[in-house]
N, C-alpha and C positions, 0 to 999 in steps of 0.2 A: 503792161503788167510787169514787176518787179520777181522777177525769177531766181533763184536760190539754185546754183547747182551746184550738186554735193556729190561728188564725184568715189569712186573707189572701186572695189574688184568684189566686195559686198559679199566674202567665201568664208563665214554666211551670213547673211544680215540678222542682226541683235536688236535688242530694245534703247541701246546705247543712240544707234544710227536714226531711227525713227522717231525716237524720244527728243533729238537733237533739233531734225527737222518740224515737229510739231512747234515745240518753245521757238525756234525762230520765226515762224508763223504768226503764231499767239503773241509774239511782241511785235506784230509789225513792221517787222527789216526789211521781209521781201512776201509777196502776195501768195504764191508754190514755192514747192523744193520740189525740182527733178533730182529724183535717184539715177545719177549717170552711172550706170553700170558697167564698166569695164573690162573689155575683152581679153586687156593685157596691162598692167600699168607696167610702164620705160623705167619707174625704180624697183621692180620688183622681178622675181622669176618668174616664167610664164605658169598659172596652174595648171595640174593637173586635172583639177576636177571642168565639169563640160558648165561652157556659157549659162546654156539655155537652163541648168538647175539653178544657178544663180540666180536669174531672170524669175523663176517661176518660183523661189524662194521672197523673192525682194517683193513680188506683186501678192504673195500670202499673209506678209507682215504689215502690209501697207492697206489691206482691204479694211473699209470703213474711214480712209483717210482723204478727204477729199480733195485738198490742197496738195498732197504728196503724190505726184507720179513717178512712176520707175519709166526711165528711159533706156531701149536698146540700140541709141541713137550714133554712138560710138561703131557700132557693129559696120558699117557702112563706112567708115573710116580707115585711111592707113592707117597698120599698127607699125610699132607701138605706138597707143593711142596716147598722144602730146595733147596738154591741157589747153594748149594757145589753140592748138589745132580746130579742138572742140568747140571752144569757145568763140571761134572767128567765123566756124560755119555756120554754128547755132546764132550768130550775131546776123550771118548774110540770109539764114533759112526764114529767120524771126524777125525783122526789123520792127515791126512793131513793139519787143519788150525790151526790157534791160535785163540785163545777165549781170550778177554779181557769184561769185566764186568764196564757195566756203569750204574751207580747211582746217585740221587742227591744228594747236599750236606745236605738235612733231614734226608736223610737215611744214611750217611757217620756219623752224628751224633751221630746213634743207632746201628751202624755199632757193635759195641763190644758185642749186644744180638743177632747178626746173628750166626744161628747153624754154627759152625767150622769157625770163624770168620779167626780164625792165617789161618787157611787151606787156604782160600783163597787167603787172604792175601799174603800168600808165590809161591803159585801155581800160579795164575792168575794177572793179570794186570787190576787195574782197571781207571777208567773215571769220574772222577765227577766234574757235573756241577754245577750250582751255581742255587739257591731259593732263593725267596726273603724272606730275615729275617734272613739267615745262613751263619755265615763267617767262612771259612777255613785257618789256616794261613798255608802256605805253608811248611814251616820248621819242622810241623807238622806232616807230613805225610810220609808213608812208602816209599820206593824205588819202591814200584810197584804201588803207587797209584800217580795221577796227577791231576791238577784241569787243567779244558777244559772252554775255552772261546767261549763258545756259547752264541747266543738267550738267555734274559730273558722273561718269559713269567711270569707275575700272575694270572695263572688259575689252576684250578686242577680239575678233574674230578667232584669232590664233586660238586664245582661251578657247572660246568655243571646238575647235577641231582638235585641240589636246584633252577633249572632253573634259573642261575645267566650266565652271559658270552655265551649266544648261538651262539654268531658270533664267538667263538673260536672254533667249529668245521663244519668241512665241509659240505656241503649243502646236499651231498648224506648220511652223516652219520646222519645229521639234519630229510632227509628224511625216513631215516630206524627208526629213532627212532618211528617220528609221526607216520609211518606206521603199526608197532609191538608194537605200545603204551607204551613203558618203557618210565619209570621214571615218568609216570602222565600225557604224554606229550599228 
């Protein structure tokens, strides 16, 4: 099976994130999207807010999704959790699927400070979408890498915790948040 992981810290997951993962589905690229959910990511600062809301955020926005799973697969992992990392054990846990790696094009930018960037590179296949403000030229890019014509959304998590964009995420994730109070709410 063609495996889709979409990796991020998901603090909190939007419609942008599952909206992304559905259209690559519905076109065929890869068969699921794991929601790699991230304990820690290596380019970012550790959060404050706790895992497991995360976790039970990603799995509220995802119910009725049958192709999408949230994975706490990372959790079990040295931090910071390294994308090569993930992707070599999910490769020795899984040997039966293919793992392809989808990112944005922000991150396809910074792409060359990713720990064992060639590693991946060469191993894996990856999927990158399109942000607004970052252009790809196509000619550009490796053999194993593709740009994917999905959904643009201008949202991003941050939005979300600056309380900007709330109708970007769903009503039961909108509800867990009020309920467990993150983000101020």
């Amino acid at each position: 099976m063609r495996i889709g992981i979409y990796g991020g810290t998901f603090n909190p997951i939007h419609i942008g994130h599952t909206s992304l993962a559905q259209s690559l589905i519905e076109q065929r690229l890869v068969d699921e999207v794991w929601l790699m959910v991230s304990p820690q990511n290596p380019m970012k600062q550790p959060s404050a807010d706790d895992y497991q809301h995360r976790i039970n955020m990603a799995n509220l926005a995802t119910q009725g999704m049958p192709h999408i799973r949230v994975s706490d697969f990372e959790r079990n992992l040295p931090l910071p959790s390294y994308t090569i990392t993930t992707l070599n054990t999910l490769s020795t846990t899984y040997p039966q699927h293919q793992f392809t790696l989808i990112i944005g094009a922000d991150n396809w930018q910074r792409f060359p400070q990713w720990y064992h960037a060639d590693e991946i590179i060469s191993r894996y296949h990856l999927l990158i979408y399109r942000r607004p403000g970052y252009n790809i030229e196509p000619q550009s890019l490796p053999p194993t890498a593709h740009i994917v014509d999905t959904p643009l959304y201008d949202v991003s998590s941050t939005d979300i915790r600056n309380h900007k964009k709330q109708k970007m995420i769903s009503p039961d994730v909108r509800r867990y948040i009020k309920t467990h109070h993150l983000y101020s709410y």
